[in-house]
Legacy VTK file of the C-alpha trace (Angstrom):
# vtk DataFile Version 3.0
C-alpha trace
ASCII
DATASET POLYDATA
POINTS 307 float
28.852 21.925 -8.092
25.482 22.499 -9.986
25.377 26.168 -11.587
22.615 28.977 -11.402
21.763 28.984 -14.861
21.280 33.240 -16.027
17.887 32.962 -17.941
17.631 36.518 -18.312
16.950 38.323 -22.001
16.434 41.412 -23.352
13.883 41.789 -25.843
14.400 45.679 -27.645
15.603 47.669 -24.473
13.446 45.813 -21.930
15.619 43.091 -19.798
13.569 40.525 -18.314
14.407 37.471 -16.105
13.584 35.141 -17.735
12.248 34.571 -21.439
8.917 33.375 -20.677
5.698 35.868 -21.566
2.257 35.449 -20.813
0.525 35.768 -24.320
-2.057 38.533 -24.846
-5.325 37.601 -24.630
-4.726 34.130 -22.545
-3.892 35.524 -19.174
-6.628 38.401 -19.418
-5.276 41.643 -17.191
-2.647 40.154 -15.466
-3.914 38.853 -12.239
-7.235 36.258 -13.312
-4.297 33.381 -12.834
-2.816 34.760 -9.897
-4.688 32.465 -7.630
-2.539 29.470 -9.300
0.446 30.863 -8.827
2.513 34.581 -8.544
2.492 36.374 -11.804
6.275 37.692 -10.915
7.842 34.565 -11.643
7.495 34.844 -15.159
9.132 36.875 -17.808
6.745 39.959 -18.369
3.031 39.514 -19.068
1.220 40.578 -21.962
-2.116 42.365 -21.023
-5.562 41.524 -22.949
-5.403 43.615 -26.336
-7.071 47.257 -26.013
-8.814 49.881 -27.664
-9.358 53.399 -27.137
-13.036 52.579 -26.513
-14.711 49.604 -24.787
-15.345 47.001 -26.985
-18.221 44.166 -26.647
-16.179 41.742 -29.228
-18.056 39.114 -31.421
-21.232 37.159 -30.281
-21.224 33.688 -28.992
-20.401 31.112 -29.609
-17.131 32.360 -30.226
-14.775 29.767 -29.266
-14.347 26.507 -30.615
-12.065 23.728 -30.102
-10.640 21.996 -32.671
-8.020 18.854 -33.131
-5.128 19.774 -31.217
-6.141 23.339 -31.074
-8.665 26.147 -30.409
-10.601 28.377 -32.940
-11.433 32.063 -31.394
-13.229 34.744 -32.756
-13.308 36.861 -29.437
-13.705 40.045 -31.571
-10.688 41.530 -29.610
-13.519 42.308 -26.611
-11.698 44.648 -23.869
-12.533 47.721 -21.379
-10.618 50.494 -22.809
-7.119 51.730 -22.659
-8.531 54.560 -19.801
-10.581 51.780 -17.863
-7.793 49.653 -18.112
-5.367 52.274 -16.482
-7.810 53.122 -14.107
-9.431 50.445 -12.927
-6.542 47.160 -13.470
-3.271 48.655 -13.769
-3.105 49.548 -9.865
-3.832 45.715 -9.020
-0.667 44.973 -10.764
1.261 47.457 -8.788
3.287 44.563 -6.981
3.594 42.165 -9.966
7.680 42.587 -10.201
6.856 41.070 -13.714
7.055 43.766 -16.412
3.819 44.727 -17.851
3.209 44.987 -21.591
-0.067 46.471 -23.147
-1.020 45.333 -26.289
-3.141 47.739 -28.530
-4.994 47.742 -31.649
-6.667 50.372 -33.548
-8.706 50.658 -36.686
-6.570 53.712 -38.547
-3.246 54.573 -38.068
-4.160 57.462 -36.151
-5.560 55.242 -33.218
-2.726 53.444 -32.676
-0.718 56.419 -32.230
-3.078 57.993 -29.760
-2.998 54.703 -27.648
0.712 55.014 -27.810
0.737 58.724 -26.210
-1.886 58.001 -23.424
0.077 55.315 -22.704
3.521 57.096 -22.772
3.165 58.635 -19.623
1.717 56.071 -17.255
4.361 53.746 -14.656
3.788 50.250 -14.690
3.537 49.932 -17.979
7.001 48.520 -19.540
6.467 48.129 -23.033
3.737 48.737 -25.729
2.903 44.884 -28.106
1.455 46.109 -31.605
-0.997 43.813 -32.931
-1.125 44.408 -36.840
-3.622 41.993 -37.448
-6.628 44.467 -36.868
-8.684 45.800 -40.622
-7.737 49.218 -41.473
-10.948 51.041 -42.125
-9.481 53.977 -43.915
-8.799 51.465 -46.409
-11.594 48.990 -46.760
-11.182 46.540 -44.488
-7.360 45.309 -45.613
-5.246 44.209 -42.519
-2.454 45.865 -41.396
-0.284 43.547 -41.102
-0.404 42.199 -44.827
0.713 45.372 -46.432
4.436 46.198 -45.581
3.119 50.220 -46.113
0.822 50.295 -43.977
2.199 47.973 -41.533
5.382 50.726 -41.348
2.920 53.576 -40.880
1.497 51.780 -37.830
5.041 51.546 -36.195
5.774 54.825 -36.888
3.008 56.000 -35.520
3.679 54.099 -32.777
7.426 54.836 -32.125
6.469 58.169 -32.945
4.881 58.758 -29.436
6.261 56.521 -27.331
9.990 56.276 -25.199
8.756 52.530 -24.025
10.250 49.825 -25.980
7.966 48.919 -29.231
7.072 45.472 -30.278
5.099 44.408 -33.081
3.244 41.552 -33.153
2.990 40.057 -37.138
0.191 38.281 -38.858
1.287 34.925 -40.174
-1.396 35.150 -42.983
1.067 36.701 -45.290
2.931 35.529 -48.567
6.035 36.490 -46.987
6.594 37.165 -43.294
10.303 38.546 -43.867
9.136 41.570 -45.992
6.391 42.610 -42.926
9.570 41.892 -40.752
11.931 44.074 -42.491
9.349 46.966 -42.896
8.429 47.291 -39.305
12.098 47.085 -38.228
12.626 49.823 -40.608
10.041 51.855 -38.921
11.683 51.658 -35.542
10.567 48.792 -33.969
12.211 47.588 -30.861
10.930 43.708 -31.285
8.523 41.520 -33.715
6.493 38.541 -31.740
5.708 35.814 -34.166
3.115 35.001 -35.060
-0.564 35.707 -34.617
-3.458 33.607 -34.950
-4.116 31.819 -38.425
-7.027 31.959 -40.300
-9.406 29.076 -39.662
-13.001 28.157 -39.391
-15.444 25.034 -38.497
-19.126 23.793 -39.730
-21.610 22.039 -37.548
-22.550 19.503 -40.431
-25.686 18.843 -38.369
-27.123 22.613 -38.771
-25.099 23.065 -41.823
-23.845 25.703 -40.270
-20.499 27.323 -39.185
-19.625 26.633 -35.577
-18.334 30.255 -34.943
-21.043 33.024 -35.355
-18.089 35.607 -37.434
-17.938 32.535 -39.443
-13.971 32.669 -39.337
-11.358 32.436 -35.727
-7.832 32.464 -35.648
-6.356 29.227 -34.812
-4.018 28.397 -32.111
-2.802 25.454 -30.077
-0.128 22.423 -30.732
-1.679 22.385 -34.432
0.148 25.686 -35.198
3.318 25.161 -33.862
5.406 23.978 -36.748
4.503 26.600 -39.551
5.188 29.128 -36.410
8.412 27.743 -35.617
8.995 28.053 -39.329
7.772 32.100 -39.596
10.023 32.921 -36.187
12.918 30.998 -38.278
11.631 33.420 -41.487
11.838 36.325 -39.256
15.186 35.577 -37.250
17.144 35.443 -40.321
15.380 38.515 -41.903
15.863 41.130 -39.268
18.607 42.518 -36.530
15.749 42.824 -33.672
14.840 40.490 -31.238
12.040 38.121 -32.189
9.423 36.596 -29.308
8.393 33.447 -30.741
4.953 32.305 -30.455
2.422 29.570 -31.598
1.618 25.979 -29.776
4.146 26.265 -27.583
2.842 23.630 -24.743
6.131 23.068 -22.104
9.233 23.335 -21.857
10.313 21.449 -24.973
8.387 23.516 -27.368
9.809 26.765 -25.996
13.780 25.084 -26.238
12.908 24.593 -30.131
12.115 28.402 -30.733
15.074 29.611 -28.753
17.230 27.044 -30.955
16.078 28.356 -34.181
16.727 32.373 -32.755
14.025 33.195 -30.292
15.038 35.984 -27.768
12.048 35.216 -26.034
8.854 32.911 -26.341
5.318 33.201 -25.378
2.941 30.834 -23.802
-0.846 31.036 -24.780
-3.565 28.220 -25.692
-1.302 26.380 -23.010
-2.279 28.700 -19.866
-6.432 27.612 -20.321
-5.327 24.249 -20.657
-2.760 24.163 -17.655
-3.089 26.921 -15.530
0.182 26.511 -14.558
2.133 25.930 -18.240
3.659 29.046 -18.260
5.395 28.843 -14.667
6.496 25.095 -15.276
7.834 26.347 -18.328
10.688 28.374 -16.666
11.508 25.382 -14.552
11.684 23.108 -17.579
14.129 25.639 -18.657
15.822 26.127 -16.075
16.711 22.373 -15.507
17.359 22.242 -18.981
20.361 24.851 -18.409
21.264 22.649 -15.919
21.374 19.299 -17.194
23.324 20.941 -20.368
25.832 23.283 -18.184
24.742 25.898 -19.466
25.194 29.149 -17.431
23.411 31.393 -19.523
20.569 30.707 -21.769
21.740 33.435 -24.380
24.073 30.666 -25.386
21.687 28.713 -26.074
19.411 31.128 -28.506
19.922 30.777 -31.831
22.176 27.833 -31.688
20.367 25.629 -34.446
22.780 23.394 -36.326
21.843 23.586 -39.833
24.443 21.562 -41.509
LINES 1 308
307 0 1 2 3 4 5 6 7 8 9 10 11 12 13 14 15 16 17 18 19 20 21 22 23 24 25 26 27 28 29 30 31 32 33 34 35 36 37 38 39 40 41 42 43 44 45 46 47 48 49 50 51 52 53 54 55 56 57 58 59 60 61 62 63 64 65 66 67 68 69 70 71 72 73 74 75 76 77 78 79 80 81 82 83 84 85 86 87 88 89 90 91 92 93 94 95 96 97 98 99 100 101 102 103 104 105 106 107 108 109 110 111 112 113 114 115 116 117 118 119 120 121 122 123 124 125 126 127 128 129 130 131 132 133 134 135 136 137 138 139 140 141 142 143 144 145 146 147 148 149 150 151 152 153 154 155 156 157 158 159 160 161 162 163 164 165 166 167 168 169 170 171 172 173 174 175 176 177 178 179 180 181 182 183 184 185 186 187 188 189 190 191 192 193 194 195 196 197 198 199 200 201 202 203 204 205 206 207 208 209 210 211 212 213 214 215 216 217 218 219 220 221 222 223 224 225 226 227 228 229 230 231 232 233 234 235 236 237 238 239 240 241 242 243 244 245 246 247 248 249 250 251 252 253 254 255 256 257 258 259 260 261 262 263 264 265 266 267 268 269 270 271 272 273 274 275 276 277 278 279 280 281 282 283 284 285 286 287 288 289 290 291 292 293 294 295 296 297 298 299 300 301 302 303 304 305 306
């Protein structure tokens, strides 16, 4: 008889069904890919960063695909955090998939005031820190790169929230474990790796670059083994879960960050590609589980053989 593989997870208090997240920023505010398919059948979503103000983001052309991946320089473009509660939220109301709100701030203190607005507010399952954002209190230097200030952030964070906390690390770092072990020192829940790296292109024609802010972040298939590599870094550096992230394209990709200590995985550059990539994801895993008798995939996380 075939078995009902569990693919459920917990990722830093919150328990999800299965370990498959919508990546912020590729499924907008949780419902623009509804029409393909119903949002509840993944994992949790992760919402479209926001701000505490509206934010136009970075003129066009600000996209740019590359080979075998896709240079952005959105400029982190959103509504709000209190047009966001207001005016989306409520249309995820019957989404049984949890909903996590990724925020970014420009000082520590705006982080920490996102966190407290969005403390009190159902629907709203757990808070994504993106660390990747300048710090203008101190000229411009990211977050993420300094384990200081990337521990003030959390703490800010933690600080003023009771929803589970997960901070989402810059790969463009000397050394991803020391970010790692500072946040989890500050009280964070969960660490997604990894962000966007640092990339640009030139229009040898114009002489120009392709991207009007000059420099994107890069994502897509051309990422995914130096991400694989920092989710690795940060699996063996820390005792919280880790949500891997970077290229991951089906079902294959996703089985290779689980194996090297994933709790979780997130689909991105995938979902404008195929629509769909995220939902046929969970099958692939699921028939994975399957074919390998495997009745839970917990047994299967973190089961690299390194010898």
């Amino acid at each position: 008889m075939a078995i009902t593989p569990d693919l459920s997870v917990d990722i830093g208090g919150l328990r999800i069904k299965n370990p498959v997240i919508a990546a912020s920023g590729t499924f907008g505010y949780g419902t623009e890919l509804s029409p393909f398919y119903d949002p509840s059948l993944l994992g949790a979503i992760v919402v479209k960063g926001l701000s505490l103000q509206p934010m136009p983001g970075n003129p066009p052309p600000r996209t740019v695909e590359t080979p075998c991946g896709l240079l952005n320089s959105i400029g982190l473009a959103n509504i709000g955090i209190n047009a966001f509660i207001k005016e989306k939220l409520p249309l995820l109301a019957d989404t049984a998939a949890p909903v996590i709100v990724n925020i970014y701030g420009n000082s520590v203190g705006e982080y920490s005031e996102l966190a407290g607005r969005i403390e009190g507010v159902d629907g709203i399952s757990a808070i994504e820190v993106n660390i990747s954002c300048p710090n203008v209190e101190k000229g411009g230097m990211v977050f993420g790169t300094d384990p200081e200030t990337a521990s003030k952030v959390t703490d800010g964070v933690v600080k003023r929230t009771t929803k589970p906390v997960i901070v989402k690390l810059t790969p463009n770092v000397a050394d991803i474990a020391v970010i790692a072990k500072a946040v989890e020192s500050a009280g964070a829940g969960a660490l997604s790796v990894t962000n966007t790296f640092l990339g640009m292109s030139v229009d040898i024609a114009s002489r120009r670059p392709v991207l009007t802010n000059v420099v994107g972040g890069l994502s897509g298939p051309a990422i995914k083994p130096m991400a694989l590599y920092l989710t690795y870094r940060a699996v063996e550096a820390v005792k919280i879960p880790v949500i891997g992230l970077g290229g991951i394209m089906n079902h294959q990709d996703a089985i290779e960050f689980l194996l090297v200590g994933a709790r979780a995985i997130q689909v991105g550059t995938a979902n404008f590609i195929n629509p769909r990539a995220a939902l046929e994801i969970v099958h692939g895993l699921r028939n994975f589980c399957e074919r390998e008798n495997l009745s839970d995939i917990n047994h299967l996380i973190g089961s690299l053989i390194k010898e």
